[in-house]
N, C-alpha and C positions, 0 to 999 in steps of 0.2 A: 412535574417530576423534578428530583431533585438532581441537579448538572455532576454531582460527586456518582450518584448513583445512574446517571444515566452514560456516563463516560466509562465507570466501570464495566457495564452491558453491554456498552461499545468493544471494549477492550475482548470482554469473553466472547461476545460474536464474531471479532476477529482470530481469536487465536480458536477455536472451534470450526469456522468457517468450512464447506464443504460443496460440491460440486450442488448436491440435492440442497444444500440450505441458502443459497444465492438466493431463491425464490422469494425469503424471509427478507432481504431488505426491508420491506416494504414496515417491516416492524420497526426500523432505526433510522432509518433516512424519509425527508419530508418528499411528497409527490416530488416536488418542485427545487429539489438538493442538488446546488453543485458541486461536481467532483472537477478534481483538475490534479495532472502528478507531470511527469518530466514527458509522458507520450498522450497524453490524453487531455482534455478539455471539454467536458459535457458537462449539458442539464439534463434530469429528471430520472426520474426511477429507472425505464428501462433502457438507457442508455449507459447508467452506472453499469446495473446487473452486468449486461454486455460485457464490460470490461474486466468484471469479475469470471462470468462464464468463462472470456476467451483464456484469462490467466490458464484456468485448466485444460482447457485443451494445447495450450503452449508450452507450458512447463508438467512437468512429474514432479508429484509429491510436494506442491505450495502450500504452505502455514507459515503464519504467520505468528511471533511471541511478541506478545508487548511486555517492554521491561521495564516503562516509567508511565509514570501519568502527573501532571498538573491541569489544576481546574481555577480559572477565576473569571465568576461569573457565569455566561453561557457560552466562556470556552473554555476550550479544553487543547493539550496538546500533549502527543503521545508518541513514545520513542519506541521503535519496533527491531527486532531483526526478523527478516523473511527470507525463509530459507526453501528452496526445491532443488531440481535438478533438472536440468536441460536437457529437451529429449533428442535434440539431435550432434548436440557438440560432443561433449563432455558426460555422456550419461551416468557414470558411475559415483563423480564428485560430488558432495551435497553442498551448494553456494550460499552463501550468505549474502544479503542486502539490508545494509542497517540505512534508518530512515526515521523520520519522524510523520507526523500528522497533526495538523491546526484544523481543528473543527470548532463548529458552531450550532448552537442547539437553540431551537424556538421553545415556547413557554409549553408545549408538550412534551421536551425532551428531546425528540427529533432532530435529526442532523440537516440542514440548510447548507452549509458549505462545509466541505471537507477536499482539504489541500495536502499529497503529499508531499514532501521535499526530500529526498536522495541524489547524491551524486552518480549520475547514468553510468560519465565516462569511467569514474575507478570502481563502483559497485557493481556496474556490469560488462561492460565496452570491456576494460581491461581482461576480465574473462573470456571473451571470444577468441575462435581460433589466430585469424588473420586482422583482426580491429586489435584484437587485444596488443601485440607486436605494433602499432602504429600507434593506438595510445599510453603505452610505457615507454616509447620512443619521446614522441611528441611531451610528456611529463615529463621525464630527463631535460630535455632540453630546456623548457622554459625555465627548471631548477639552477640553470647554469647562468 
């Protein structure tokens, strides 16, 4: 498969994604794909899924938009914002988490490694009720 058109597919499965289409991994990631992002670190299908699953049950209304893609070779690296809502803070505001993604595709197209990288503390920490107050604090300061 070709890595432009299978990063692409990646991309639409992402921004489509769905509590019932989590199952569908199995289409884009290799048995044997690692995942890794700022809470997580696993191998293998259904320990990804898992983390997918739990997103929905943790947050309301998660989707994810990818707003870039570069491709060279069998990688690829992909600029997101994911936005939901938290179901117990803040219910009503819709959050945004902008992030990217470094994946890696085997000669099926298939995803082998996929890495996301976001900043926790100001993408999410700062959002919380009482973290958020401690890391806008703690950001001040080291600015001074």
């Amino acid at each position: 498969m070709d890595n432009r058109h299978a990063t692409q597919h990646l991309a639409t499965f992402f921004e489509t994604l769905s509590p019932q289409s989590v199952s569908r991994l199995s289409e884009i990631y290799d048995a044997q794909a690692r995942f890794k992002d700022p809470f997580n670190e696993v191998q293998g299908l259904t320990a990804i899924e898992a983390i997918f699953r739990h997103m929905y049950v943790a947050l309301d209304q998660p989707h994810f938009v990818v707003t870039s893609q570069v491709v060279d070779g069998a990688q690829a690296f992909l600029t997101w914002d994911f936005r939901f809502r938290f179901k117990r803070f803040d219910t009503t505001t819709l959050q945004t988490v902008r992030g990217a993604s470094h994946v890696v595709f085997n000669e099926e197209g298939r995803v082998t490694m996929h890495r996301d990288y976001w900043d926790a503390a100001e993408e999410l920490y700062e959002k919380l009720p009482v973290v958020g107050a401690l890391m806008r604090w703690l950001k001040k300061r080291a600015n001074t």
